[in-house]
N, C-alpha and C positions, 0 to 999 in steps of 0.2 A: 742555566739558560735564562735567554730575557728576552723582553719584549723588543723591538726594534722600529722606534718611532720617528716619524716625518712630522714638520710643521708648515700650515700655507699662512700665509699674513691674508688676510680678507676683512673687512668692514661688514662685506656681504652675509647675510643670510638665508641658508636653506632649508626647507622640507626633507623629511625623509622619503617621502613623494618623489620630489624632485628626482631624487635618483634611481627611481622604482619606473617610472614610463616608458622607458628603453626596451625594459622585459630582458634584460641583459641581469640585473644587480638582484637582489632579496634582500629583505633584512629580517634576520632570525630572532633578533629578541632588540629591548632595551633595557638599558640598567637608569633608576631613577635615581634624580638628587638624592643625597641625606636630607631627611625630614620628607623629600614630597611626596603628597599620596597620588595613589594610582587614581586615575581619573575614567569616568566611562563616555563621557560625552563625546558621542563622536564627530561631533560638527568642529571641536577644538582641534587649531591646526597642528600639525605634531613637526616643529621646528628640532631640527640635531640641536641644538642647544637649549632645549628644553629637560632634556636629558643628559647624565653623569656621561655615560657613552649608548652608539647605537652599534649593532652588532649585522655588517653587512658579510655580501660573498656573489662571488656570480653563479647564476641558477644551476646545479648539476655538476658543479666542476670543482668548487670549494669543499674542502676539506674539517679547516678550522676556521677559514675567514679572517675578515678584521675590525677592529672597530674603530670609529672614529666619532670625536666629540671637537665642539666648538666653545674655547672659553671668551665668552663676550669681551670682558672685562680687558681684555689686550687684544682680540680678533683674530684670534688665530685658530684653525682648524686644525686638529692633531688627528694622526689617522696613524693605529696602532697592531701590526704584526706579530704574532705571538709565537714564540717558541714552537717546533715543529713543525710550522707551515710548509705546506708541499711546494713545487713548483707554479698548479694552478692558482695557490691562494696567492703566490707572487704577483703573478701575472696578473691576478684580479686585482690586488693591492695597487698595483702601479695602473691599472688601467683608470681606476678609480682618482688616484691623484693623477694622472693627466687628464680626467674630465673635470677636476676641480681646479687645475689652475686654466684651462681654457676656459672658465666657468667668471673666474673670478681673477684671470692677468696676473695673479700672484705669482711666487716663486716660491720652490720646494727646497726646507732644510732640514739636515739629518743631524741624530743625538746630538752631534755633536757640534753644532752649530754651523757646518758646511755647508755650500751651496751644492742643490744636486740639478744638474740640469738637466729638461725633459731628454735630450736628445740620447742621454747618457742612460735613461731607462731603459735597458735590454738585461736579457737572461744574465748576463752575463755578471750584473748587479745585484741579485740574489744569491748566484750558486755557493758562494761561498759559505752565504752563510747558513743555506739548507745542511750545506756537507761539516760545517761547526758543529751545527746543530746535533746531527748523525754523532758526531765523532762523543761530544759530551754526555749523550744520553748512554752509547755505548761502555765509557767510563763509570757511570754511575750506576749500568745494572749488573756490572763485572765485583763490583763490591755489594751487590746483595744479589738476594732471593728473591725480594718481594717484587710484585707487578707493580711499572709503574702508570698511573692513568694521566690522561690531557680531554680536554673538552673538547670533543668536533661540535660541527654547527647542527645536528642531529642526536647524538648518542655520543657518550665517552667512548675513548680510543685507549686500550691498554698493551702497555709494551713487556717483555720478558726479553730474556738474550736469545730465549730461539727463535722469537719472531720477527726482531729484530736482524736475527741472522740468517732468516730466509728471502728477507727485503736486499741484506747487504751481497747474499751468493753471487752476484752477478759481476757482468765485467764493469771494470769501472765505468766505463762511457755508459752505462745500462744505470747504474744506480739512481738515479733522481726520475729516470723516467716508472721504474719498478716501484719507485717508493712511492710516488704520485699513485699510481694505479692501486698497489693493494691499500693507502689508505685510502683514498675514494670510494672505494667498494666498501669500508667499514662504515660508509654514510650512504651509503646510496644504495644496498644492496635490496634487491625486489623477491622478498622470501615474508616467510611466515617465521616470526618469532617466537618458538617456546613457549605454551604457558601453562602454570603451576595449578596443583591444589594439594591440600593435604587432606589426609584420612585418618580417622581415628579409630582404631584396631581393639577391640576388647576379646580379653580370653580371659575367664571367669572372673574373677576380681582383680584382674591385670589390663593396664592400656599401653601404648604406645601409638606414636605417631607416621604413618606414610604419606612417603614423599613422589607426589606422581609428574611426571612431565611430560607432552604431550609432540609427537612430531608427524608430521604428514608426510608421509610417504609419497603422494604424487607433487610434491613443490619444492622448492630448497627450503631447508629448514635452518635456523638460526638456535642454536641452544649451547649453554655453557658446557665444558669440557669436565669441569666438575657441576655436581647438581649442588646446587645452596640456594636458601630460601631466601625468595626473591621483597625487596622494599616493604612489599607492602604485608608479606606471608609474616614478617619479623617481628611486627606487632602483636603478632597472637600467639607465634612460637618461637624457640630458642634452635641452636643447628642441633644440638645434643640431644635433642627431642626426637629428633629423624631417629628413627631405629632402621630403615633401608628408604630408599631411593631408587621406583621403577619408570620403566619407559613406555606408556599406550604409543602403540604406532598406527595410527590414522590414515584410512585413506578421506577423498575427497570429496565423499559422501557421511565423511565422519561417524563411519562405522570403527570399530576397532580391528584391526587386523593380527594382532599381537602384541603380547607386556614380555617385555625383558628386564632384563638387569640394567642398571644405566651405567656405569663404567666400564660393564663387563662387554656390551654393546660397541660403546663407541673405540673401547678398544680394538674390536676384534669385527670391527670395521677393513674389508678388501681394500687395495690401492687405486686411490681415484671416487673413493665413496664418502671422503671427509677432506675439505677445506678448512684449514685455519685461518680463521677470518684476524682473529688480532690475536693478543696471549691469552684472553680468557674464553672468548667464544668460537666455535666450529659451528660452518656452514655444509649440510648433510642436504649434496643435488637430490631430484626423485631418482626412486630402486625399488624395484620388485621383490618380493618376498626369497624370491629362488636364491635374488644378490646373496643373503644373508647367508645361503649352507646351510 
């Protein structure tokens, strides 16, 4: 899979401002020159070409986004779609370069040095290559196991063949719209995520380590399917240190209400009580205690 880039010819230069007044675009992050350092002054104007690339998306509807960077040196603005992109990142992508060439009278060229012309930006000029996209990723997790991950514009996005295969069940005409929606929700979802601690267990001149994770019971909860210790837990311990892995379940007084087992738990979870948000994490709505049996 690859990225899928556009170029405008322009003299002109913009702010990242510039594209942020609308309250339509955001920009998620930027990536700096080699060599430059990060700057704090905030009176310094923040030009797209100040930067390696700027990482946009329109508010609530991007998935992965795109980025786009300006190389002075020939004036050309590249604006760069990344592998995976949903529908709305399309649509944002293209919205985007038709404000840049009514911006700046340019004209839009693709890879491969074609002319693309506005009029010709419709759906119809993505789909394909969402459903490549679909097709090559499917290839690639038929030949393993492992999860494979992509960067949204909020939190990594991890794929497997069942998750994968839950986005594809649908009728054809259904797929790009299904696929937009469950990944969007991997970015946008308004829940309580998970969070760790461990314990350290002595019984006479014996320790071991527990692994606890914590889920609230009146909110959706976000927690991984299997329990492993999380970025920052990994500094201080190994996974083979865990000797078990429990569940406090929380209400929203954060009293505890119950510890269970944690896989034993989310297995033996009723239908319609666990969400598969992507391949690695599950979304668990609010339930009552009775839920459980």
């Amino acid at each position: 899979m690859k990225n899928r880039n556009f170029q405008i010819k322009s003299k002109q230069e913009f702010l990242i401002e510039d594209f942020l007044s609308n309250n339509l675009f955001e920009c998620y992050s930027v990536k700096l020159r080699e060599g430059a350092q990060q700057t704090t002054n905030t009176e310094e104007k923040n030009f797209i070409s100040s930067f390696s690339s700027v990482h946009f998306g329109v508010k609530g509807q991007s998935a992965f986004g795109f980025r786009v960077s300006y190389i002075q040196e020939q004036g050309i603005y590249q604006l760069s779609v990344p592998p995976m992109a949903t529908s709305s990142d399309w649509a944002g992508a293209l919205m985007f370069m038709k404000l840049l060439v009514n911006l700046t009278k340019g004209e839009i060229y693709a890879d491969d040095n074609e002319k693309v012309s506005v009029e010709n930006i419709t759906a119809s000029f993505y789909i394909s290559y969402i459903l490549e996209d679909l097709q090559v990723l499917s290839s690639l997790l038929k030949s393993t196991s492992d999860v494979i991950k992509f960067l949204g514009v909020r939190r990594p996005i991890y794929f497997n063949q069942s998750f994968l295969s839950m986005i594809l069940m649908v009728e054809d005409n259904e797929i790009l719209e299904n696929y937009d929606k469950r990944i969007l929700l991997t970015q946008n979802v308004q829940a309580y995520f998970s969070e760790q601690k461990i314990y350290k267990l002595e019984v006479g001149d014996k320790s071991s380590f527990l692994g606890v994770a914590y889920l609230n019971m009146d909110t959706p909860t976000v927690l991984p399917f299997k329990p492993t210790l999380t970025q920052e837990e990994q500094k201080y311990y190994k996974e083979d240190e865990i000797s078990e892995w429990r569940l406090f379940i929380m209400n929203s007084e954060d009293k505890k209400k119950a510890e269970v087992e944690y896989e034993s738990f989310l297995s033996n979870l009723p239908t319609g009580k666990l969400y598969m948000l992507d391949a690695v994490y599950a979304l668990i709505p609010p339930f009552s205690i009775s839920d459980l049996g």
